[in-house]
N, C-alpha and C positions, 0 to 999 in steps of 0.2 A: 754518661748521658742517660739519664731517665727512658724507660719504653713509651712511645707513641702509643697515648690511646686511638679510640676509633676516627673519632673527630679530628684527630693530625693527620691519620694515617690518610683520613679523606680527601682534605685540606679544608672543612669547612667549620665553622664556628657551631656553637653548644647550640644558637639560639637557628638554625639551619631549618628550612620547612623541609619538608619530607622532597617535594621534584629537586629543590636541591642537594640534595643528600645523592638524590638517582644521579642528575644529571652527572656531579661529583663523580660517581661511581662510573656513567660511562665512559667518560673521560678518560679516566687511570687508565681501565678495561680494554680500550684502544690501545694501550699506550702499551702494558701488558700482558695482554692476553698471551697463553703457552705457544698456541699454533700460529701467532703471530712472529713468534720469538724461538724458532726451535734452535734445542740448545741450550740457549742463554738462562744457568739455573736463576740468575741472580733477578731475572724479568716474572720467572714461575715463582719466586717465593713472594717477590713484591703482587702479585697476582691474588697469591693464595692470601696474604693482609689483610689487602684491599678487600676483598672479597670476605673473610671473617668479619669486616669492620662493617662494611655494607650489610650484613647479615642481622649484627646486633641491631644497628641504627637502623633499616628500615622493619624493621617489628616494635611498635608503636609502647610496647607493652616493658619489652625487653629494654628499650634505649630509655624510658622513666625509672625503669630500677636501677641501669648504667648510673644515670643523670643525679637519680636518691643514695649511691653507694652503696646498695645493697649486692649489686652482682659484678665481677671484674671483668673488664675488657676480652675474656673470652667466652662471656657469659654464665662463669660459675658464680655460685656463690662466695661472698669473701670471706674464706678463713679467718680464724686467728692469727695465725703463721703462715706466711706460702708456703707450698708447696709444690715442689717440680711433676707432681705426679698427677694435680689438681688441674696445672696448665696443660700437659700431655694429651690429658681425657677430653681439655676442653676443644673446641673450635679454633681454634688456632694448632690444635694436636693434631687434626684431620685433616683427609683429602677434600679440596677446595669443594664446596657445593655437594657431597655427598649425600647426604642425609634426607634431600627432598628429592632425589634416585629412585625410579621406581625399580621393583624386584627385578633384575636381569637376567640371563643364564650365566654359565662359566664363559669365561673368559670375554664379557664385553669389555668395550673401551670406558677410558674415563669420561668426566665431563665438567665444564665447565661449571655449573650450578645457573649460569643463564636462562635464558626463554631463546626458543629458537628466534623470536623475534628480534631480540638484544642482541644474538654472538651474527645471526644474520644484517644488520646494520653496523656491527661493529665490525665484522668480515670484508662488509660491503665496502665500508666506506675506506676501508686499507687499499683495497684492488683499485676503488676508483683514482683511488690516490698514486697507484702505481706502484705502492709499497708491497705488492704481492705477486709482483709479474712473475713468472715462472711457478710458484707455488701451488702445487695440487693439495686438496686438502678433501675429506671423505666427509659426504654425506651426513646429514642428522638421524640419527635412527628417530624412526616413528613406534608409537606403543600403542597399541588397539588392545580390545576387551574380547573375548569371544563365548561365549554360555554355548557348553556341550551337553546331550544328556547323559546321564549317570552311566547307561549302557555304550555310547558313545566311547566316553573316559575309559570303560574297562574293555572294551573289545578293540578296540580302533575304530577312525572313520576316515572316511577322508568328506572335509566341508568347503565350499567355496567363501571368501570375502570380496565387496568389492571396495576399493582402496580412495581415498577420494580424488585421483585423476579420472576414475572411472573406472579404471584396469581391474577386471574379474580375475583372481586368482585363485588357485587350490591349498587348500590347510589341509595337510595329513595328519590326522592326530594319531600318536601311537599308541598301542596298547597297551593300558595301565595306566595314563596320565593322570595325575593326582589336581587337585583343587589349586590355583595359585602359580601352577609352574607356567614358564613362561616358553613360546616357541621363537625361532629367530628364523626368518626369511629373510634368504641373504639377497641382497642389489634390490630391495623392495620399498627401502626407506628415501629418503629425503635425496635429489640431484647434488653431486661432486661440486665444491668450487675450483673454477680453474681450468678443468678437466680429469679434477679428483674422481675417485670412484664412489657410486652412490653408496649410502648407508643401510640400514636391514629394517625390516617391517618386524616388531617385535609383539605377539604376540599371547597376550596373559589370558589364561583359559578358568572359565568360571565353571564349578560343574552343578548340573542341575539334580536334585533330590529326586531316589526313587522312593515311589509310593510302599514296594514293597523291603527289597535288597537293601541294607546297609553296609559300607566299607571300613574294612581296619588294615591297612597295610596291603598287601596280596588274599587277604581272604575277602569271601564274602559271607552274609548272616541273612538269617530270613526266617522268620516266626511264624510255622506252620500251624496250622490247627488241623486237629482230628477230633472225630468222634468217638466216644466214649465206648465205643462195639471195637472200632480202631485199634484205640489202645487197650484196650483189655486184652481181645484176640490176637492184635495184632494184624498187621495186613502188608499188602504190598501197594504203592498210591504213586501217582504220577508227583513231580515236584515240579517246580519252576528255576532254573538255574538263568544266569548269565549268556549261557552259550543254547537253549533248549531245556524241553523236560527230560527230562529222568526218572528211571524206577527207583523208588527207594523202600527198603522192608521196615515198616516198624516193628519193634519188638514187641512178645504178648506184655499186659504188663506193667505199658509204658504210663507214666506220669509225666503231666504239665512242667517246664520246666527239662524236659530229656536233652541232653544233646546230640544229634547224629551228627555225621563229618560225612562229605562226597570229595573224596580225594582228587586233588587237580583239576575241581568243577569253579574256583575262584579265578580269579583276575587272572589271565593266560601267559603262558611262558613268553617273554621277550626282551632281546638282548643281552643275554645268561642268566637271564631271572628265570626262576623256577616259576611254575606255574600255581599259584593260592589254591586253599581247598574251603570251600561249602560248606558251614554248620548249621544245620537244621535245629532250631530249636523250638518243641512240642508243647504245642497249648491245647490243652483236652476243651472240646465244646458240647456238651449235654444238648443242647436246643432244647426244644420244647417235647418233653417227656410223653411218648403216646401213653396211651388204657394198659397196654401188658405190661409196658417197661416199671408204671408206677404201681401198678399190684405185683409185681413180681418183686420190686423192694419193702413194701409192706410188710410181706408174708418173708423177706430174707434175711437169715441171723448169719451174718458172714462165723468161720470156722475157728478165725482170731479176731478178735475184736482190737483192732490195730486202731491206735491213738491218733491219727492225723496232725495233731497240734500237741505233741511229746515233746519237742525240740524247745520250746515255749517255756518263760519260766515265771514266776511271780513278779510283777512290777514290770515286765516287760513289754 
């Protein structure tokens, strides 16, 4: 027997408008959704189908190219020859709904690929049915945004959100959180059916750009400028780190471009992470040249007359 394309797999015809395609889809989705059926692989694979077939067919875009023969029923392109490796990689190779997933931590749960609105009606209308008596089932996790500042992200902070029942809660951000990671607040997501337990408030951290400090992993960078009396003599100059200032010695000497290093002055030890270290790097700034400094180079014939632009070659 031939494989069902999308359209069997539905039960509905080529010429279907788009609510009927959904409605098609809720139907099945009642019928086997996983946590309606636990256990039963044979309900979870008919789930995961349904669900690839739904996928193709409600993207408007995707089900004209089905429709033209250009792409196969798990939405690849059609080879020459199948290939088992081509269906593997495709939508029917994967976990049901993955891929519109936003970034999670370790170890969340799966998901349906639903709208809380869907598996919520499709949930609902099981219990009312009585088909779910007994059944505890957990909570929808919720996913919130939160924008930290840049010092925030490398020191720690702790910030409050309030959640939309209202409930003020505390966001501990830990030290060193990077762009994109996400937090998980547990029992803070969505109410239990049943008397399940609730789901987690998940938490994606945006960080906000500092004016000065830029980050690369545990370190941090910062583009000092000095004075031309600075670098020549050298000095000792207050810096700005992460955690406060610091003394730092410039060498005599120094040129635009120097790197210093402040050991252990970057993003702080936490959780067996070692603590980043601070590289200063020196940009000489002349300003506006007073009456001695420009008659003193007038009349000045340095001892070597060093090439500045040596490195330089023709054409280049």
């Amino acid at each position: 027997m031939p494989e069902q394309g999308p359209y069997e797999r539905l039960g509905v015809g080529r010429t279907a408008s788009a609510d009927e395609i959904r409605r098609a889809y809720r139907k099945l989705a009642k019928q086997n959704h996983p946590d309606l059926n636990p256990g039963d692989r044979a309900a979870e694979d008919r789930f995961k189908s349904i669900s690839a077939a739904y996928e193709l067919l409600s993207d408007a875009e995707k089900r004209a190219r089905y429709d033209r023969g250009e792409i196969d029923a798990s939405g690849q392109e059609k080879p020459e020859r199948p290939y088992y490796r081509s269906h593997a990689e495709g939508a029917e190779g994967t976990r049901y709904g993955a891929r519109h997933r936003p970034r999670r931590p370790a170890g969340g749960d799966g998901d349906s690929g639903l709208s809380e609105e869907d598996l919520g009606d499709i949930l609902g209308s099981f219990f009312r049915s009585g088909g779910g008596e007994g059944m505890r089932l957990r909570g929808q996790d919720h996913l919130y945004h939160l924008t930290v500042s840049f010092l925030e992200a490398v020191n720690g902070a702790t910030r409050r959100i309030t959640l939309p029942d209202g409930k003020d809660i505390a966001v501990r951000i830990p030290p060193g959180l990077a762009e994109g990671q996400v937090l998980r607040l547990a029992g803070q997501g969505g109410t239990g059916l049943n008397g399940g337990p609730p789901g987690d408030a998940l938490v994606e951290i945006a960080v906000a750009p500092h004016p000065h400090f830029r980050r690369e992993g545990g370190d941090i960078h910062l583009e000092l400028p000095v004075s031309l009396k600075e670098a020549v003599l050298g000095a000792k100059i207050d810096v700005p780190t992460v955690a406060g200032r610091v003394s730092l010695a410039i060498p005599p000497g120094s040129d635009s471009g120097t790197r210093l290093r402040l050991r252990g002055r970057g993003v702080p030890a936490h959780g067996g992470r070692p603590a980043g270290d601070q590289y200063v790097t020196l940009k000489v700034s002349i300003g506006a040249a007073d009456t001695a400094l420009t008659e003193f180079l007038r009349g000045w014939s340095p001892s070597e007359a060093a090439d500045p632009r040596r490195h330089l070659t023709e054409g280049a």
